[in-house]
C-alpha positions as CSV (number, residue, x, y, z in Angstrom):
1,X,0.0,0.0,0.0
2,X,1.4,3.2,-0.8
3,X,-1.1,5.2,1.4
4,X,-4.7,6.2,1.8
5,X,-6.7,9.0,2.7
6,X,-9.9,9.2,4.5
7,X,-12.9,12.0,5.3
8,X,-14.5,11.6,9.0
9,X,-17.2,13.4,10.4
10,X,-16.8,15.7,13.2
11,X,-18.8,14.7,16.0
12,X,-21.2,12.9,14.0
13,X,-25.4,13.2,15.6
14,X,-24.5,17.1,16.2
15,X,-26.7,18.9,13.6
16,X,-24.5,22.2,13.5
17,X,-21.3,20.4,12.8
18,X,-23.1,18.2,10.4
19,X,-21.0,20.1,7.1
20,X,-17.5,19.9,8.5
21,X,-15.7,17.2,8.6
22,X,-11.9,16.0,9.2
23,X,-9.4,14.5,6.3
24,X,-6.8,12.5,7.1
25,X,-4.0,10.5,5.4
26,X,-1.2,8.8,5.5
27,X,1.7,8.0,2.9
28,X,4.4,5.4,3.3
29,X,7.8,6.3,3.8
30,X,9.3,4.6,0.4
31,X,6.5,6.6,-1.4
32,X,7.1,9.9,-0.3
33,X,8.0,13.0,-2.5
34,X,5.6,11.5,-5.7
35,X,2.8,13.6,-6.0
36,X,0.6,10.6,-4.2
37,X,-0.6,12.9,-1.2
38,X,-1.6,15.8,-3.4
39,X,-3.7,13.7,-5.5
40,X,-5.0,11.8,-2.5
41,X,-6.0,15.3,-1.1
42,X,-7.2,16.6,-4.4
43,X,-9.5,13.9,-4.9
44,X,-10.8,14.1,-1.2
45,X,-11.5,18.0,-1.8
46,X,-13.3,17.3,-4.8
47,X,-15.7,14.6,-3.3
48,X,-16.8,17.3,-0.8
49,X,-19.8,18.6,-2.5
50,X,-20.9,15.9,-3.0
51,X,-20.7,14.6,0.5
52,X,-22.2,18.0,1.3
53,X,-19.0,19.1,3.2
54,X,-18.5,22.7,3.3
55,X,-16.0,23.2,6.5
56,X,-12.5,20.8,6.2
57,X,-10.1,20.4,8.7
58,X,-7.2,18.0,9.6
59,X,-4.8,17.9,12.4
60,X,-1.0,17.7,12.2
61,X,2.1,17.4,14.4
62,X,3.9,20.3,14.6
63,X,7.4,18.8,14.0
64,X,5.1,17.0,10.7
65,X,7.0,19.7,8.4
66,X,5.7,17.9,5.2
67,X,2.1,17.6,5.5
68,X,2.1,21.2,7.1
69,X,3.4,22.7,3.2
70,X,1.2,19.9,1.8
71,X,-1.9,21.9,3.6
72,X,-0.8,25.0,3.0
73,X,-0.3,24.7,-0.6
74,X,-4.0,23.0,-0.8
75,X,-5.2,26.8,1.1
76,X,-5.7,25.1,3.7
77,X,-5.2,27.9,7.1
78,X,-3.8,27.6,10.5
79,X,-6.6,27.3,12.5
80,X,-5.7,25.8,16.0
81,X,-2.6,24.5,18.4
82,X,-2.4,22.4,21.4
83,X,1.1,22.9,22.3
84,X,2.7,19.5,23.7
85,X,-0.1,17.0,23.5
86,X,1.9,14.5,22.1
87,X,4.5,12.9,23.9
88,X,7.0,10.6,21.9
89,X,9.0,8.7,24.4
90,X,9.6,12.2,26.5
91,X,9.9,14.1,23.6
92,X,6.4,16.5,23.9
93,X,5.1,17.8,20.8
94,X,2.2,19.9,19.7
95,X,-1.0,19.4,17.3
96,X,-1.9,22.1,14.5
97,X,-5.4,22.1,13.4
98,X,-5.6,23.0,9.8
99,X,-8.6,24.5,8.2
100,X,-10.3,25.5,5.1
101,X,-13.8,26.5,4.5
102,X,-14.9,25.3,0.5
């Protein structure tokens, strides 16, 4: 498997947050640096109106420098941070919530 990407809803059963909803994805190491996460995120972004989604978001390690430029160059915005909510064996780090509103 090269990698996969997936759209959840955010807390599903509440009516006001039924239009947003998370993406997520996840490319493996030996596949990196093709192109496959762009077109994993562009095809998620298109499905969107579809799926009636009109608010996006997805939520990224801080040190996660490659998905944070993939985001960006999508227009997806910094929305969020929870500094050191993570914790790698001692090693704290933080979670960026990305947004973008379609």
């Amino acid at each position: 498997m090269a990698g996969w990407c997936s759209l959840s809803a955010y807390r599903a059963g509440r009516a006001a947050f039924r239009f947003t909803a998370e993406i997520s994805y996840y490319i493996a190491p030996a596949y990196h640096r093709r192109g496959i996460a762009t077109a994993l995120v562009e095809h998620a972004l298109a499905a969107c109106p579809a799926l009636q989604i009109r608010h996006l978001f997805a939520i990224v390690l801080e040190s996660n420098e490659a998905s944070r430029r993939l985001l960006e160059k999508m227009g997806f915005e910094k929305w969020g941070y929870l500094p050191r909510v993570a914790d790698f064996d001692g090693r704290e780090v933080g979670h960026l919530y990305y947004g973008r509103h379609l």
